[in-house]
C-alpha positions as CSV (number, residue, x, y, z in Angstrom):
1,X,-30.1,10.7,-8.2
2,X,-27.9,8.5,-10.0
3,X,-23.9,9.4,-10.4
4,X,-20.9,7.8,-11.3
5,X,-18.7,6.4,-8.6
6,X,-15.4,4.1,-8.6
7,X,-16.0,0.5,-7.1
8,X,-13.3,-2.1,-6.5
9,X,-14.0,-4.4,-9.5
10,X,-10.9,-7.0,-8.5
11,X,-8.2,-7.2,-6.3
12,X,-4.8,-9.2,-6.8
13,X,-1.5,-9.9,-5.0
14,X,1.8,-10.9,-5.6
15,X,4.7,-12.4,-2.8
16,X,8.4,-13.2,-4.4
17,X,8.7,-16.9,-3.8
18,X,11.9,-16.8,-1.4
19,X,11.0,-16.5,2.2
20,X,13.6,-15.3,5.1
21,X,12.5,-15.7,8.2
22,X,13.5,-14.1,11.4
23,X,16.2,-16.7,12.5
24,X,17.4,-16.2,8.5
25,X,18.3,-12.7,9.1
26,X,19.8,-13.5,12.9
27,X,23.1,-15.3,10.7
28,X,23.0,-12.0,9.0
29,X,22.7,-8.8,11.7
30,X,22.8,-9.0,15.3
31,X,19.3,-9.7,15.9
32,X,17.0,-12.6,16.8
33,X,13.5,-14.0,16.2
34,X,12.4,-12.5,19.4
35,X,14.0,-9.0,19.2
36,X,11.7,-8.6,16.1
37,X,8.7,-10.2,16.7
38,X,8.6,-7.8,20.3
39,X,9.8,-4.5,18.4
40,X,7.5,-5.3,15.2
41,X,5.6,-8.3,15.6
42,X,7.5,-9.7,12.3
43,X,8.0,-12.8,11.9
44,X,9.1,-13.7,7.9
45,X,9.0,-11.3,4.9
46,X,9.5,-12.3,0.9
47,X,12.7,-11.1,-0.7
48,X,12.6,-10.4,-4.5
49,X,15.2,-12.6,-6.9
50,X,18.2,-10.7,-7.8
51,X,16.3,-10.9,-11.3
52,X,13.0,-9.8,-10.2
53,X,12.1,-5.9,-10.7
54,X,9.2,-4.0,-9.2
55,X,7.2,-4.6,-12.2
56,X,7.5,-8.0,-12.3
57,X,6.2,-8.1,-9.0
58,X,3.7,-5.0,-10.0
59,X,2.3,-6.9,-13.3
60,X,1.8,-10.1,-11.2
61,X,-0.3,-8.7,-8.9
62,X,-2.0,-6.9,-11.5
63,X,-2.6,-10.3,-13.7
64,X,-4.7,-11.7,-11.0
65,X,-6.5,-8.2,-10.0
66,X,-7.4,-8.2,-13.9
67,X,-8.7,-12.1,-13.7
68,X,-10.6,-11.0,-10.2
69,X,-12.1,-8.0,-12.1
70,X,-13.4,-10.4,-15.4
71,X,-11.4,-7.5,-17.7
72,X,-8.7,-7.9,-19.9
73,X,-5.9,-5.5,-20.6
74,X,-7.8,-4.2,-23.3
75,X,-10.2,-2.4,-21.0
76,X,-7.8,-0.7,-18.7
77,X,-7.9,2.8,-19.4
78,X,-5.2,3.7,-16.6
79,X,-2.5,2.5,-15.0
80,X,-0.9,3.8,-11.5
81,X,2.1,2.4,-9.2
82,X,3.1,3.1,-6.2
83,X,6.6,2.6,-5.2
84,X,10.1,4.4,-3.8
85,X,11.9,1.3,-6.0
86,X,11.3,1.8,-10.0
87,X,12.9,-0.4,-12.0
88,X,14.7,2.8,-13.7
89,X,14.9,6.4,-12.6
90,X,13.1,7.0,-15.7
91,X,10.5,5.9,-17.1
92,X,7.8,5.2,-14.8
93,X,7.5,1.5,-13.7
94,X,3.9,1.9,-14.9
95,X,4.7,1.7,-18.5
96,X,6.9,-1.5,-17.9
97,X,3.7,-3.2,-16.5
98,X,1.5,-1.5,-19.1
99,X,3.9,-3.5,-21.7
100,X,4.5,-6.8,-19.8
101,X,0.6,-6.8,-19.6
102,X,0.3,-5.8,-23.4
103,X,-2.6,-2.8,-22.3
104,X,-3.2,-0.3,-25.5
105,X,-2.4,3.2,-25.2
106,X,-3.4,5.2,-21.9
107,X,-2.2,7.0,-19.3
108,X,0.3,5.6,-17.2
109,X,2.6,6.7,-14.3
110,X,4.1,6.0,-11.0
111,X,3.3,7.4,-7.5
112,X,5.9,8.2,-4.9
113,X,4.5,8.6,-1.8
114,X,6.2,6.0,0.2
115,X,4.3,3.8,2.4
116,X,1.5,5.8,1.6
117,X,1.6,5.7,-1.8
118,X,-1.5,3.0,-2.8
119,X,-4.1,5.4,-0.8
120,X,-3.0,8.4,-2.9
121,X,-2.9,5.7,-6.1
122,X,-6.3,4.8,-5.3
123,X,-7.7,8.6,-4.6
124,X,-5.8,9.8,-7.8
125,X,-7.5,6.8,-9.6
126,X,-10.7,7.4,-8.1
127,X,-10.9,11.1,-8.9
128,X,-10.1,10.3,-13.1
129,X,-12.8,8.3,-13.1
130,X,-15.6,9.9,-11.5
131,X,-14.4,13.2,-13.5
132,X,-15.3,10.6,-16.9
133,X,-11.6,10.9,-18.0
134,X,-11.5,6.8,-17.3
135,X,-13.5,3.3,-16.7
136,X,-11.3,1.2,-15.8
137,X,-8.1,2.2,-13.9
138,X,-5.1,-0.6,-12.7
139,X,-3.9,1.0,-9.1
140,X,-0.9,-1.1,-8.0
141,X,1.6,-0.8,-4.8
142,X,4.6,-2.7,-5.6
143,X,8.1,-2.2,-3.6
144,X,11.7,-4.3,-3.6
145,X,12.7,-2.7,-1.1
146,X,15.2,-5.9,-0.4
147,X,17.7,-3.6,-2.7
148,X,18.4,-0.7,-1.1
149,X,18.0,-2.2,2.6
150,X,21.7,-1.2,4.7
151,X,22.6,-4.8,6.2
152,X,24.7,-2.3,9.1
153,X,21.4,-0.9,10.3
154,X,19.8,-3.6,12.3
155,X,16.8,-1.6,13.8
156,X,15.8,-0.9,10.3
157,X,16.9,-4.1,7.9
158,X,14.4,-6.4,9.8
159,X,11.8,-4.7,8.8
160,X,11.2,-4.2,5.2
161,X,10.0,-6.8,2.8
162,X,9.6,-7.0,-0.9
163,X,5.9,-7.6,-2.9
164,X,3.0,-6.3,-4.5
165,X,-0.8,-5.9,-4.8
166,X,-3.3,-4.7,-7.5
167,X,-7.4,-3.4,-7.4
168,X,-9.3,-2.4,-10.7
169,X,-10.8,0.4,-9.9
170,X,-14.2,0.9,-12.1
171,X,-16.9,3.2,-13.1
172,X,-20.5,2.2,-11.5
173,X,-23.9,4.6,-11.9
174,X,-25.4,4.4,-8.5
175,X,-27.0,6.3,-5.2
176,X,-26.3,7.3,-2.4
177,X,-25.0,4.0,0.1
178,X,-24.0,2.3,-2.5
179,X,-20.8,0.8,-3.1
180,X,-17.5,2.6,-3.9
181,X,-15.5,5.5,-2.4
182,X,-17.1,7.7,-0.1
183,X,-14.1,9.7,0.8
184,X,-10.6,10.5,0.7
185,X,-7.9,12.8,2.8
186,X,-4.3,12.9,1.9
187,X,-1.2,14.9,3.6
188,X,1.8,15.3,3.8
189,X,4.7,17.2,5.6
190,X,7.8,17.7,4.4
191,X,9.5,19.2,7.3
192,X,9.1,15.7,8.9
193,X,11.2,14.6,5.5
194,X,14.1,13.9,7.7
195,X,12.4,11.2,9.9
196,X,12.1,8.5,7.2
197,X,13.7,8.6,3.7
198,X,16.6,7.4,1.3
199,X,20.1,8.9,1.6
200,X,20.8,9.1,-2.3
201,X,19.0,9.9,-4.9
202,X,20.1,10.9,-8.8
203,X,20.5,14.9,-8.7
204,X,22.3,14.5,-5.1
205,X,24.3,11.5,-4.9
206,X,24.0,9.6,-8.0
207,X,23.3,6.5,-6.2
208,X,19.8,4.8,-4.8
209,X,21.3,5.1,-1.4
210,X,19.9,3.3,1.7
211,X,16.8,3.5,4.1
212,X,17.4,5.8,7.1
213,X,14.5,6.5,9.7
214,X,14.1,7.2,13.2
215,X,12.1,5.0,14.6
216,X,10.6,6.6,17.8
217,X,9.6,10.0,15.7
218,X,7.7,7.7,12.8
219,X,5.8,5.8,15.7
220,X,4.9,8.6,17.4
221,X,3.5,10.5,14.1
222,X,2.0,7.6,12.5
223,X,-0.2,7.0,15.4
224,X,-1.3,10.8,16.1
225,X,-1.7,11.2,11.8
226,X,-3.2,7.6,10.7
227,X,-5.6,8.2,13.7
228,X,-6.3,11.6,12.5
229,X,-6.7,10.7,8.7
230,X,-9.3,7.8,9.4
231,X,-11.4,10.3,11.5
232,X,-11.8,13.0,8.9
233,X,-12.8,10.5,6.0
234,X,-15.3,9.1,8.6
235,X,-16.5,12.8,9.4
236,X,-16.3,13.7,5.4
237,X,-18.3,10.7,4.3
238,X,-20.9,11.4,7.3
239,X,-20.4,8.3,9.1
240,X,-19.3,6.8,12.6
241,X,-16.3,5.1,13.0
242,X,-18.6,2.3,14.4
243,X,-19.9,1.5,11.2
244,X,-16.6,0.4,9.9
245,X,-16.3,-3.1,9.1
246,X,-12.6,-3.6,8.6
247,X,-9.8,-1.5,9.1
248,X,-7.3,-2.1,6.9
249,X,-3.7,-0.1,7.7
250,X,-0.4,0.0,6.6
251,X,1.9,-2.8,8.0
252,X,4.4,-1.0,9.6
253,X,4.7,-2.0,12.7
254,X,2.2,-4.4,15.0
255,X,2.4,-1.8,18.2
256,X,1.6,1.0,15.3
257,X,-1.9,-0.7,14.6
258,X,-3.1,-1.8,17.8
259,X,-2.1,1.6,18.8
260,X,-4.4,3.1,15.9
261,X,-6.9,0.8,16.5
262,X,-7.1,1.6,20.2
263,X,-7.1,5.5,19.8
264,X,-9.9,5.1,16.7
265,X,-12.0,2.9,19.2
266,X,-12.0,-0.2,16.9
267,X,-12.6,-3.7,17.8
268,X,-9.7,-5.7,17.3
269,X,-11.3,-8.0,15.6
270,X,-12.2,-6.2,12.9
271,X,-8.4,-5.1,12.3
272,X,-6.9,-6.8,9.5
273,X,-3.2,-7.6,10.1
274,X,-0.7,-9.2,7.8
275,X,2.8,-7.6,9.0
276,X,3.4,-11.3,10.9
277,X,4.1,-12.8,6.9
278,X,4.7,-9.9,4.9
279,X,7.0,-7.0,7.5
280,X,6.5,-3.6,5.8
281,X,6.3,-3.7,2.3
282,X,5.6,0.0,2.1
283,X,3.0,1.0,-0.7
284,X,2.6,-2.9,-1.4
285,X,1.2,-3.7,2.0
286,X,-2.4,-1.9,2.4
287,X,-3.4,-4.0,-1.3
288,X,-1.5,-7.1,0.3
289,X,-3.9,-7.3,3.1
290,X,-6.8,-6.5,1.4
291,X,-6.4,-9.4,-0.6
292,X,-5.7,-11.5,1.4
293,X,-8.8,-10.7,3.6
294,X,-10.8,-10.7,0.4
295,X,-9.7,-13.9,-0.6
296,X,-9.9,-15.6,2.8
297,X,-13.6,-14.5,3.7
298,X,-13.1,-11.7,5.8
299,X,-14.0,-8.9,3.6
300,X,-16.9,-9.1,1.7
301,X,-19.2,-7.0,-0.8
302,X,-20.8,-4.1,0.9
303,X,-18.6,-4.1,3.9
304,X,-17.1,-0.6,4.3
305,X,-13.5,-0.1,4.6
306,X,-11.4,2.7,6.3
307,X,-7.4,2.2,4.0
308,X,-4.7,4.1,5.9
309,X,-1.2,4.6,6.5
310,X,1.6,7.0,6.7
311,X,5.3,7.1,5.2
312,X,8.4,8.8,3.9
313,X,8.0,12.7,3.0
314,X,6.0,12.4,5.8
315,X,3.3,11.2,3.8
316,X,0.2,9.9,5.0
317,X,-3.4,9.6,4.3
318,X,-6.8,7.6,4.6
319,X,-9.8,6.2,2.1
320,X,-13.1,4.9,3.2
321,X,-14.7,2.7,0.4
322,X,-17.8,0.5,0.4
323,X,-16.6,-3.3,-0.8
């Protein structure tokens, strides 16, 4: 029996041109190259231009996604970003890349979900299309998080880079084991709010305030709840986590995913890893790694793919896809 599904038609990514390093950010904070590389396994993120927006960075990404896909902006049907840094408070950073892209008329808006926020992107995305509302939906994560980083907090400062990354998501009739997504979960707890957030915000202090989080908690719940997420997408879309050919997880932290990657029973190998040149660039960094294991050779059509990753709220969630 023949349905509609939504495939990965393109990918695309987008890294701000200035690089800081570890040994950068030790003239900046008490810190070193080898403090960070042991607590995160970070060595060098990108940092935005003063200005750079989010949706420069977001229509970047999406330019190439678009040229990946063979579509032009006339066929996108939808538009979603993630991020926790609009350009504005209002509108949505999705129309400012709907108009620096010149796409027609459609539905366009933002996701704020943290580091998080591309895997409910993608399942919000997914779920427009298969209900026949869309063909052709733009799903971007795009953070510059470089602007609201506090330069006091050293345990925290070193991590966070800025970036984006696109996938056109698109309509395919097929069968069962073909390609697209088999399954999605998402969560979120906001009792756990107080474990990883911003300290201002409009209605409460009129400012964009800084990143706070505690570090130890965050570990300790990504691991127990990214674990979690993967295994009831596996156990929804009826297959073993053995069959998984890449696991592709937020880049948080590099003792987060081997940790993950451990507890799911997943080869190492098969763990793609980009937190080394990128650090955490929140909802940017799942589509970041995917293309750049697309474009590299890594990933290739038909391999299935288990997204996941946990953030702010806490949010946290999981997708398995066929390539």
């Amino acid at each position: 029996m023949s349905f509609v599904n939504s495939v990965i038609a393109g990918v695309g990514s987008y890294l701000p041109e200035r690089v800081v390093t570890n040994h950068d950010l030790a003239k900046l904070v008490d810190t070193s190259d080898e403090w960070i590389r042991t607590r995160s396994g970070i060595a060098e993120r990108h940092f935005a231009s003063d200005d750079q927006v989010t949706s420069d960075l977001a229509a970047n990404a999406a330019r190439k996604a678009l040229e990946d896909a063979g579509l032009g902006p006339e066929d996108i049907d939808l538009v979603i970003v993630a991020t926790v840094t609009p350009d504005r408070t209002f509108p949505s950073t999705a129309v400012y890349v709907q108009a620096k892209l010149n796409i027609p008329p459609c539905a366009a808006y933002d996701i704020s979900a943290a580091c998080a926020g591309f895997v409910y992107a993608l399942s919000a995305a997914h779920d427009a299309i298969v209900r026949g509302q869309v063909k052709n939906a733009l799903v971007i994560g795009a953070e510059k998080l470089s602007c609201f980083l506090d330069w006091n907090d050293r345990a925290t400062c070193v991590l966070f880079g800025d970036g984006a990354g696109a996938a056109v998501l698109s309509a395919e009739h097929g069968g069962e084991g073909g390609r697209g997504v088999l399954a999605s979960y998402m969560c979120a707890d906001g009792r756990l709010a107080c474990n990883l957030y911003s300290d201002g915000g409009p209605s409460s202090t009129a400012t964009v305030g800084k990143v706070r989080m505690n570090g130890r908690e965050v570990f300790r719940h990504a691991v127990d709840k990214i674990s979690d997420a993967v295994m009831r997408v596996s156990e929804r879309a009826g297959v073993s986590r053995n069959q998984i050919d890449w696991f592709v997880p937020h880049q948080a932290n590099i003792r987060i995913i081997e940790a993950c990657g451990k507890r799911l029973d997943i080869d190492p190998a098969k763990v793609i890893v980009t937190i080394e040149k990128h650090g955490n660039t929140s909802s940017a960094s799942i589509p970041l790694a995917l293309d750049e294991a697309v474009r590299d050779g890594r990933i290739k059509r038909g391999d299935l793919l288990a997204l996941a990753s946990l953030g702010g709220g806490l949010a946290w969630g999981s997708l398995l896809l066929r390539f």
